[in-house]
C-alpha positions as CSV (number, residue, x, y, z in Angstrom):
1,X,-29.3,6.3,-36.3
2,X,-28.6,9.6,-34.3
3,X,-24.8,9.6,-35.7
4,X,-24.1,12.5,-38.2
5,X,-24.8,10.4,-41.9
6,X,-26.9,10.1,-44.9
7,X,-29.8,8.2,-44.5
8,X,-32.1,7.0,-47.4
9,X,-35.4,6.4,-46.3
10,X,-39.2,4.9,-47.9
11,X,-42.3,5.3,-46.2
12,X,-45.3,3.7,-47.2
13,X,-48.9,5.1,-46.6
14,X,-51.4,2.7,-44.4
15,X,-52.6,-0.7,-46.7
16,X,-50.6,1.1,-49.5
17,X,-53.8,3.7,-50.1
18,X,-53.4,6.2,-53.3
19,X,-53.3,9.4,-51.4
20,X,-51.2,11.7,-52.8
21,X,-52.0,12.1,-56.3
22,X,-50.9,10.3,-59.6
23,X,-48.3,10.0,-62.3
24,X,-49.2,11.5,-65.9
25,X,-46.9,10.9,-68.1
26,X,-44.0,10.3,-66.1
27,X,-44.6,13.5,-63.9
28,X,-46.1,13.2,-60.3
29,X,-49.3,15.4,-59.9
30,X,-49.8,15.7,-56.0
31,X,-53.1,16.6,-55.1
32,X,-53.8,18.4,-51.5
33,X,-52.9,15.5,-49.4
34,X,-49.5,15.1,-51.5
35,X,-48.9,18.8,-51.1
36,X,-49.2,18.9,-47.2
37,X,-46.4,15.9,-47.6
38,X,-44.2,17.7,-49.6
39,X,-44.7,20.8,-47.1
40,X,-44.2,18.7,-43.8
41,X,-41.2,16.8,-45.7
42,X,-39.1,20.5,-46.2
43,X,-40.6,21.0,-42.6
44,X,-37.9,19.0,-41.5
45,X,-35.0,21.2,-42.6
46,X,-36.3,24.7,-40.7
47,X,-37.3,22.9,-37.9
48,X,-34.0,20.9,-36.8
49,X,-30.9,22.9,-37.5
50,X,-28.6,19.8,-38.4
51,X,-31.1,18.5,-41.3
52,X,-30.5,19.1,-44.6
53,X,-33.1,17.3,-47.5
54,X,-31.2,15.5,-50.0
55,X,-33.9,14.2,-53.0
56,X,-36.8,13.1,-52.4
57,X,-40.5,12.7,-54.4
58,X,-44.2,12.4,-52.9
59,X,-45.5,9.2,-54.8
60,X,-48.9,8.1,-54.7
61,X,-48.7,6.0,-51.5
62,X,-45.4,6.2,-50.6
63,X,-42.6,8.6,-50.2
64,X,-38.9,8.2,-51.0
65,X,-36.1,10.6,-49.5
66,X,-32.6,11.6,-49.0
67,X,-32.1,13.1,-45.3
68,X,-28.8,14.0,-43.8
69,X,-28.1,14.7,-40.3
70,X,-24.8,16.7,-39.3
71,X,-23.0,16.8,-36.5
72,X,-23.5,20.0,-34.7
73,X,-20.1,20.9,-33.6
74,X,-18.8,21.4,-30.6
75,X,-18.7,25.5,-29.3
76,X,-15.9,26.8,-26.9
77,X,-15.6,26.2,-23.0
78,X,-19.0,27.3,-22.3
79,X,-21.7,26.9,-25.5
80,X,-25.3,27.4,-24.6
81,X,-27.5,24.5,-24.3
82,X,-28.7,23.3,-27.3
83,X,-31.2,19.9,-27.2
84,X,-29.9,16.7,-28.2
85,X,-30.2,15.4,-31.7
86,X,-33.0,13.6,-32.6
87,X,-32.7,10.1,-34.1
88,X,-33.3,9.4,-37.7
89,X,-36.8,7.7,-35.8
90,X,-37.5,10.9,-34.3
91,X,-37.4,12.8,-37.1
92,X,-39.4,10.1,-39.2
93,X,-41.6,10.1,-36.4
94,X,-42.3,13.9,-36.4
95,X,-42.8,14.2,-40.1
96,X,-45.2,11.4,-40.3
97,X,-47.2,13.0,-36.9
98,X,-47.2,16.7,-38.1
99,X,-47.9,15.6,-41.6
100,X,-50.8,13.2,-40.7
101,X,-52.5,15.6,-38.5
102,X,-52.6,18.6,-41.1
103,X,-54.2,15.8,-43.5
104,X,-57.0,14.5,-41.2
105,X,-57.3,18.0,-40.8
106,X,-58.2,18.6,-44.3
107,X,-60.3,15.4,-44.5
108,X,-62.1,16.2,-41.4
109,X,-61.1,12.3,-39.9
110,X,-59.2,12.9,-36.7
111,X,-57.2,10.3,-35.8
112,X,-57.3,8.4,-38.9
113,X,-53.8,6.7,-39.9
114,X,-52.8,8.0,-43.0
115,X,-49.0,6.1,-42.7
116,X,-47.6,2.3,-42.1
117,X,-46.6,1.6,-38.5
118,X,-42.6,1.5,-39.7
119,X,-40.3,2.9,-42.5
120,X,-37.6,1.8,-44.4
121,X,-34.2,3.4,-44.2
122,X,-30.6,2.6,-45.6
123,X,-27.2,4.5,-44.5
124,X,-25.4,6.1,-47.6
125,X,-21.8,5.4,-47.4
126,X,-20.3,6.7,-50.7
127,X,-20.9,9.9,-53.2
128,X,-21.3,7.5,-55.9
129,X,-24.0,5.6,-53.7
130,X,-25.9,8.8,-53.1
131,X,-26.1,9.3,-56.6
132,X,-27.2,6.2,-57.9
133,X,-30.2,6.8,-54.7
134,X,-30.5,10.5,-56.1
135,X,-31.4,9.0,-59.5
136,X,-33.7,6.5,-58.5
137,X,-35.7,8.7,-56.5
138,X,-35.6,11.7,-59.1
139,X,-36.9,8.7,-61.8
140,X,-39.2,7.3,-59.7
141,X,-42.5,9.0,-61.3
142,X,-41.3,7.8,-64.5
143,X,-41.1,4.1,-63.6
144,X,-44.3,4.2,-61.9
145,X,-46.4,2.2,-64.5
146,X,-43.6,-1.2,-63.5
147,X,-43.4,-0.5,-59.8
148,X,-43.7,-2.8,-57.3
149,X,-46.0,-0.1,-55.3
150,X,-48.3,0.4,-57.7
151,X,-51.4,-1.7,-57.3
152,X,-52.5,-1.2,-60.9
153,X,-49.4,-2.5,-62.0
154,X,-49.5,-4.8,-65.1
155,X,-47.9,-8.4,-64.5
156,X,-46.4,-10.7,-66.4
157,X,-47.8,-14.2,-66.5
């Protein structure tokens, strides 16, 4: 996953705690834990030149997002040095490190895990399937009451 794609990926905070804030009304309210996500999450983009964001929204204990990595290009006989692409892993990995450690800094609990061990990711291969996953993720917050993440979620008998 270090090849120039789309790449649609769900994380899940640790035993599926509400951290980041709630739905009201169909609209996600992130509280200051949601906010550092969202801030760590567009951290992405300034930080590693061949990121760009695609859509994404903070949920209350998971996150879903749209994150393209481009090929750099190649420069002429003699470009300077430029350090290797990092993995769609790496870059999950430094998201959920950066964004965990500006959280426990706010909650005072060092070393606390605030994220599940692994993520789940899916390579876009069309326009049309990269906005069907735009939609989804845009109308998460509004589904929220019927999703399977929600713990409070009413189910049928």
């Amino acid at each position: 996953y270090s090849q120039a794609g789309a790449y649609f990926v769900t994380i899940a905070t640790w035993q599926r705690e509400m951290l980041f804030g709630e739905t009201v009304d169909g609209d996600m309210q992130l509280n200051d834990f949601g906010k550092i996500v969202s801030e760590k999450w567009q951290w992405l983009e300034t930080q590693y030149e061949y990121v760009e964001l695609g859509a994404w929204v903070v949920m209350p204990n998971h996150f879903h997002g749209i994150l393209l990595i481009h090929d750099r290009g190649r420069g002429g006989s003699r470009p300077a040095p430029t350090p290797p692409i990092k993995p769609l892993g790496g870059l999950i990995g430094a998201f959920k490190t950066v964004s965990t450690k500006q959280i426990n800094l706010l909650r005072d609990t060092e070393g606390q895990v605030v994220w599940q061990r692994n993520y789940y990711e899916h390579i876009i291969h069309s326009e049309p399937e990269m906005d069907r996953i735009s939609r989804y993720i845009e109308a998460n917050p509004l589904r929220w009451a019927d999703d399977d993440e929600n713990p409070n979620r009413v189910r049928p008998l």
